[in-house]
Structures are given as structure tokens and as C-alpha cells.
N, C-alpha and C positions, 0 to 999 in steps of 0.2 A: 378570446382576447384575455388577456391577464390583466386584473386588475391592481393599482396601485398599492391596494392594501397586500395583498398576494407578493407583492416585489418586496415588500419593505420585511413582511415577515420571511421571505425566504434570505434577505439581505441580512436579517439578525441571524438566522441559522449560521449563516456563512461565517460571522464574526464573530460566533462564540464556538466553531468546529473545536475541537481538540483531538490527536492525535496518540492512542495507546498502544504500546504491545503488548502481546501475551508473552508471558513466559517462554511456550512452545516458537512463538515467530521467530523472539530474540538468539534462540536458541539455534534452531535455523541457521538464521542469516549472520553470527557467529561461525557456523562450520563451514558455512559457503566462505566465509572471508577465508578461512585459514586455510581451507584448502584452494584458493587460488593463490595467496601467498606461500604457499608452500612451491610455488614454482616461481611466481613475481610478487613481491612485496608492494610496488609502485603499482602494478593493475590492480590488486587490489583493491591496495587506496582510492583507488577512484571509484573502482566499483560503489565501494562504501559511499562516495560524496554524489556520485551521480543517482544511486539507489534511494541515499536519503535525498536529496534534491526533489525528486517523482514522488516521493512519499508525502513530500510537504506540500506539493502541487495538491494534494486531494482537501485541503483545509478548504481551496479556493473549490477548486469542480470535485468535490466527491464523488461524482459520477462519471470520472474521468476512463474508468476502470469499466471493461465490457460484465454483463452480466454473468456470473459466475456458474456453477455445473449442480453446487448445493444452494439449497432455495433460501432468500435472503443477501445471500454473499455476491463480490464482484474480484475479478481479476485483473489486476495488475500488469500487463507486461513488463518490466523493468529492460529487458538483456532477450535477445534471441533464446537465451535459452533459462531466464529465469523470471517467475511469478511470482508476484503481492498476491496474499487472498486476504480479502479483508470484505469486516461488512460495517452498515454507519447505523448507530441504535444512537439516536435522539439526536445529540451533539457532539457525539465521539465515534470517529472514527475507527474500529479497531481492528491492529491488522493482524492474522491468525496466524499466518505461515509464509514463510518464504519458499519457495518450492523449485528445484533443479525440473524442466519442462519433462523429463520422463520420469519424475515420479507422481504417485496417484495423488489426489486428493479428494476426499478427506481419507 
């Protein structure tokens, strides 16, 4: 059984999560934007809004993401065919990469 004390410090966890990218993620998930705009500009956009939407869900469940392939790290589903990899070091969450589902990672 979880004790009270155990709830309240994982509840401060929760409330001070923050959310980073790397360089490399940004970078990413940038090219995935342009190249689905490069045939629809409106999928796109959403892409974008529903991508970040999933991304911000992990402030609340960081653990929303299945266990990832490198040790430490979790995945993302975002899209049938696109992954978050991200891992959470203290109170930030950070996400590494954005990944099209046939490419490798790391």
C-alpha cells in the first residue's frame, strides 16, 4: 500500500514536471512537419497541435510512454507511424527525438 507521504511527494513531482527539447528532437520534428506540408499544409498543422497536445500529457503521466529499446528511455506513440523518445531525469522531462517508425533509434 502506498503511503500518504509517498502520494504527496510524487504529487510535487508531478507539479514541478517541465518539459525540454533537444536540439536534435527539434530538429526532427521540424522536418517531419515540412515534409508532410510539402503535400498538406492543414495535416500538418495538426499534426503539430495534436503531437504537442501528447507531449504535454506527459507533465501529468510521464509514464505514459511504453518502455523504450535504450536503457533509461520511453516511447512515445504520437501517429501510427511516428515516435517521442524521451527520458525524465529528475523533474524534466526530455524528449530526444522524433522518429518516422522505420527509422532506427538510437
Amino acid at each position: 500500500m502506498v503511503s500518504l507521504r509517498q502520494m504527496l511527494k510524487w504529487l510535487l513531482f508531478l507539479l514541478n514536471m517541465q518539459i525540454k527539447w533537444t536540439k536534435r528532437a527539434s530538429q526532427n520534428f521540424e522536418a517531419i512537419l515540412a515534409h508532410i506540408a510539402a503535400d498538406n499544409t492543414s495535416a500538418s498543422r495538426q499534426f503539430m497541435l495534436d503531437t504537442l497536445k501528447q507531449i504535454a500529457n506527459l507533465k501529468d503521466f510521464p509514464l505514459l510512454g511504453r518502455p523504450g529499446a535504450v536503457l533509461l528511455t520511453r516511447e512515445l506513440v504520437i501517429h501510427e507511424n511516428y515516435i517521442v523518445y524521451y527520458r525524465i531525469k529528475n523533474e524534466i522531462i526530455e524528449i530526444l527525438r522524433v522518429l518516422h517508425v522505420r527509422r532506427k533509434y538510437p
